[in-house]
N, C-alpha and C positions, 0 to 999 in steps of 0.2 A: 504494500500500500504506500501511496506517496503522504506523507509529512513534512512540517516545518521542526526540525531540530536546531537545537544549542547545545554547543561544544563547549565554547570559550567563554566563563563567567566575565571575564575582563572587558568582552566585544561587544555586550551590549546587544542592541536592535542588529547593529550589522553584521554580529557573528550568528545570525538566523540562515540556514539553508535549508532547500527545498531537497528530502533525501527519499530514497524507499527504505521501507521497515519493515520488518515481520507485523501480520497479521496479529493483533492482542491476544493474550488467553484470557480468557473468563473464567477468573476463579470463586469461591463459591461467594453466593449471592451477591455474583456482579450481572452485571447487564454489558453486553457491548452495543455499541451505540452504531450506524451509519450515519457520520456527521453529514448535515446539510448547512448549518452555518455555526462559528464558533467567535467567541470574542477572548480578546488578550488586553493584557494589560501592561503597559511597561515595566511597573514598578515589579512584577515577578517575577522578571531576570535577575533580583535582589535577594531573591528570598530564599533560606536553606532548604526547603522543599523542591524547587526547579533544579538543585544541585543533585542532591543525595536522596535516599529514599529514608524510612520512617527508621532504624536501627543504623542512619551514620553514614552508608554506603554508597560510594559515587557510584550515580546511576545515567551517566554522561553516554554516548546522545540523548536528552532529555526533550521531549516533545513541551514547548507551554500550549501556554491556555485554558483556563478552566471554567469558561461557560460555553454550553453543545445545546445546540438543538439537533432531531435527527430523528432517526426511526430504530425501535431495536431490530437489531438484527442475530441476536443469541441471547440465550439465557444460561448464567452458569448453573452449575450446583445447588439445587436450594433455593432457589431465586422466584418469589414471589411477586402477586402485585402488580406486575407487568407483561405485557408477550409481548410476541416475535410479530412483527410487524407495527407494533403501534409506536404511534410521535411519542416524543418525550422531549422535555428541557427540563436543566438543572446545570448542578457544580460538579467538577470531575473533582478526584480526589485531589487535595495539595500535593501529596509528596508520590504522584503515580503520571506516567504520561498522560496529557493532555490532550485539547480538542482542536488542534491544529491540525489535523489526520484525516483522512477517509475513513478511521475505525478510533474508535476510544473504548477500554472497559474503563467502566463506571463502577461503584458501589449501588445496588438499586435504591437503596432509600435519598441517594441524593437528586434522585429524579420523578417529576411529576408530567403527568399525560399534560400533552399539549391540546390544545381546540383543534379543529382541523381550519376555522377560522380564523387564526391566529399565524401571519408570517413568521417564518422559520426566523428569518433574519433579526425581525423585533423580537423572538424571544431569547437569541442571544444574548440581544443587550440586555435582557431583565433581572436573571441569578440574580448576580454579587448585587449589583445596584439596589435589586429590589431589595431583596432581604438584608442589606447591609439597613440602606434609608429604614426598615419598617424594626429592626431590629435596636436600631439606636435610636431612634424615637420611642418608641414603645417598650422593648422590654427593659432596654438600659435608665432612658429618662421619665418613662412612666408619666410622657407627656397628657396633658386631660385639655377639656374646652376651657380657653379663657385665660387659657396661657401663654405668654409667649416665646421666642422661638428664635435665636439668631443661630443662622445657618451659614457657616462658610464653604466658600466654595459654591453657592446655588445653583449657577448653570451650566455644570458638572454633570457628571453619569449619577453617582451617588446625591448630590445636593440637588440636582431637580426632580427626581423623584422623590426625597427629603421634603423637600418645599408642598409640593401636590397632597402626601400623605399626613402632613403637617394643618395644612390648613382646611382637610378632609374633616382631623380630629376634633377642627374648630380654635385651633389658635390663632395668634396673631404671629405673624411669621418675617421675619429680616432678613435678605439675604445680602450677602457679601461678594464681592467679584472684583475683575474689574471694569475699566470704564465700560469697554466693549460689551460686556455681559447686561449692562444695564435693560435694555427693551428683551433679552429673554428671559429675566429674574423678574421680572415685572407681568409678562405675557403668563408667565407661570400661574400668579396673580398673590404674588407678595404683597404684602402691605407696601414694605418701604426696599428700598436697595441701598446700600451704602458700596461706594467708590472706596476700596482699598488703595487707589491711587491718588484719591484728593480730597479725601476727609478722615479723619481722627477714630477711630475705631472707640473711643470713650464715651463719644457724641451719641449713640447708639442708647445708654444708660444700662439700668439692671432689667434681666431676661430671667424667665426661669428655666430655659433649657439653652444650652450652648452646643451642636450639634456641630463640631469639626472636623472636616473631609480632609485640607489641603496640604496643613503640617507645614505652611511655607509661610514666608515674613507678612508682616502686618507693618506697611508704610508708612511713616510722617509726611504728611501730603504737599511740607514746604521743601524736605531735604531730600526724599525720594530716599531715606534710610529709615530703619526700623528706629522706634522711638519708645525710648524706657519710662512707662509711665508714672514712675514716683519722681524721674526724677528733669521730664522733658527734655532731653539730652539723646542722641542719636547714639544706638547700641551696634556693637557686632551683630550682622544678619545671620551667625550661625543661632545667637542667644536667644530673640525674638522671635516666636513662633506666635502664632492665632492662640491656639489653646493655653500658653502663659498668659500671655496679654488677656485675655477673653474671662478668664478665671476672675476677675474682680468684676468683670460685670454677672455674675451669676448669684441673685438674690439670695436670701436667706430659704435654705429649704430646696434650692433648685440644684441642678447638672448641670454638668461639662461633661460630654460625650469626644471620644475622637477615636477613630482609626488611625491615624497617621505613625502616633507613637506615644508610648507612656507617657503621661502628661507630667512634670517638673513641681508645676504650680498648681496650689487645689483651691477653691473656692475657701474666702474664708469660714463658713455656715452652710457646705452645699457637699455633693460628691464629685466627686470626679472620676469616670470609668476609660477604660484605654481597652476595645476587644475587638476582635478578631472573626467576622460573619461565619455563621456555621449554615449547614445544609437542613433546610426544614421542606420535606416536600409537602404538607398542609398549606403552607403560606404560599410556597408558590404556586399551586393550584389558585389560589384567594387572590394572589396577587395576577394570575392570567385573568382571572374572569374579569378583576377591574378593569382591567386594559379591554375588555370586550365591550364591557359596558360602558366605554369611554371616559371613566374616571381616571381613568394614568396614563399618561401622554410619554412614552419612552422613545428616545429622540435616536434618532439613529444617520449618522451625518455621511457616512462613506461604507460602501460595500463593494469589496475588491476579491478576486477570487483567489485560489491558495498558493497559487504559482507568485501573486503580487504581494503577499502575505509582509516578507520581509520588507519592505518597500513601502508598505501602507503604515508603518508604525515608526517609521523613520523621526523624531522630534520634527525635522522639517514640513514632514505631511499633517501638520493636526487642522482638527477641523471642530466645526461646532458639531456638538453632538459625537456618539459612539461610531468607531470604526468597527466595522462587522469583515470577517472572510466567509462567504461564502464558499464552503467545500463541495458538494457536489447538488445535485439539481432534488427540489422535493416532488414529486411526483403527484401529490397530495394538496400540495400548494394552494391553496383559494386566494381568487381576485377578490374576495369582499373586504381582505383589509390589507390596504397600500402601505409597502413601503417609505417611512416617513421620509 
């Protein structure tokens, strides 16, 4: 089968090539998947999973990607809950080849039946994103109506489905960006948008949930450097993060959320959680029928085939909204809901 492998930790997006591999085994209660579309993510050419397997072991050629849409095509051992033939999206495992392939085994419980109305390609983008946004809203910050809500990063993968699920629960919602991002954080239907390039992140006040995607500097809007706020004085850009800074805006009683990285700074009256999306296929069922019902607008900005794979992730190539590869053709496919 043809894939997109990484050799070289060092190389980045450019040490991606297009190789053949052995067909996967499907061991017991895996599913093997026929990938029709897969999304990646930069940042998990960083990660010790895309190196080695779960007990240490370079497991070099390493296929990434870990959101598949596709049809099953085997069932291992034991494997319930799903057949041979039906759609599925979900997360392939961390530390197992990925969805950059013609074939992926999966673990089955991190996959849920797809609609047959629902494009392959938009449910790539959904996994991480969706369940990341519904996971740190909900189970982390145990967000309710009448709360509000500063989200960085909002017209993101993660923060605009963040933003939609947010203001579903009935809060009031702020998202962060920059200038650029403004009329998509707004179209979302944010309350308010603040400019990480030309306003004060303190200007915002106290939130009761701080929902942090990006992990990257928060700007002094005169000096265009990060800005210490006890002491308004321009900081090292390694030291200034969202989620330090953001930590004092978070009320008595409220959260600081973030994926990025263990947070430093804790609210002083509040928690603060640092976690890692896990695979629930309940939620992602929940979370496709919203996208049917046209409550979740999952934006999908470039879809390139497996052969452009390495190419399409290039820092240079970024786009608004998710880049999808589409691997091979769905069969299945319904015209009732377009590719965004």
């Amino acid at each position: 089968m043809k894939a997109i492998t990484a050799l070289d930790r060092d190389a980045g997006v450019s040490g991606l090539t297009l190789t053949d591999l052995p067909y996967p085994h499907a061991a017991e209660n895996d599913v093997i998947v026929r990938v029709h579309a897969a999304g990646f993510t930069r940042g998990e050419l960083d990660w010790p999973g895309t190196w080695s397997d779960r007990a240490g072991r370079d497991r070099t050629p390493s296929v990434p990607g870990h959101e598949v849409s596709g049809v099953v095509a085997e069932l291992g051992y034991g494997t319930t809950g799903l057949t041979v033939g039906q759609r599925v999206f979900g997360l392939t495992d961390w530390a197992r080849n990925g969805s950059l392939a013609e074939y992926v085994a999966v673990e089955a419980r991190n996959l849920a039946p797809l609609p047959a109305d629902v494009d392959c390609t938009v449910a790539a983008a959904l996994p991480i994103s969706g369940l990341t946004a519904w996971q740190g809203l909900f189970d982390h910050a145990r967000i309710m109506t009448g709360q509000s809500a500063l989200i960085h990063g909002a017209a993101g993968g993660v923060g605009s489905l963040a933003v939609q699920l947010a203001l579903e629960a009935g809060a009031r919602v702020i998202g962060t960006g920059r200038s650029a991002d403004r009329e998509t954080v707004l179209a979302l239907g944010a309350h308010t948008f603040l400019d990480l390039e030309a306003s004060r992140l303190e200007d915002v006040g106290e939130v009761d949930v701080v929902f942090d995607v990006i992990g990257s500097d928060i700007l002094d809007r005169s000096t265009a450097r990060p800005l210490d706020r006890s002491t308004a004085r321009p900081l090292d850009r390694s030291t200034a993060r969202p989620l330090d800074r953001s930590a004092a805006l978070v009320r008595a009683g409220g959260t600081l959320v973030t994926i990025a990285q263990p947070p430093t700074v804790r609210p002083e009256d509040g928690r603060a959680i640092f976690f890692v999306v896990e695979p629930d296929r309940a939620r992602l069922a929940d979370l496709a029928q919203r996208l049917r019902d046209g409550r979740l607008d999952v934006r999908v900005g470039a879809v390139h085939p497996l052969t452009e794979a390495a190419a399409a992730f290039a820092p240079e190539r970024r786009v608004t909204g998710r880049t999808i590869i589409r691997v091979t053709e769905d069969p299945q496919r319904s015209q009732s809901v377009a590719t965004p």
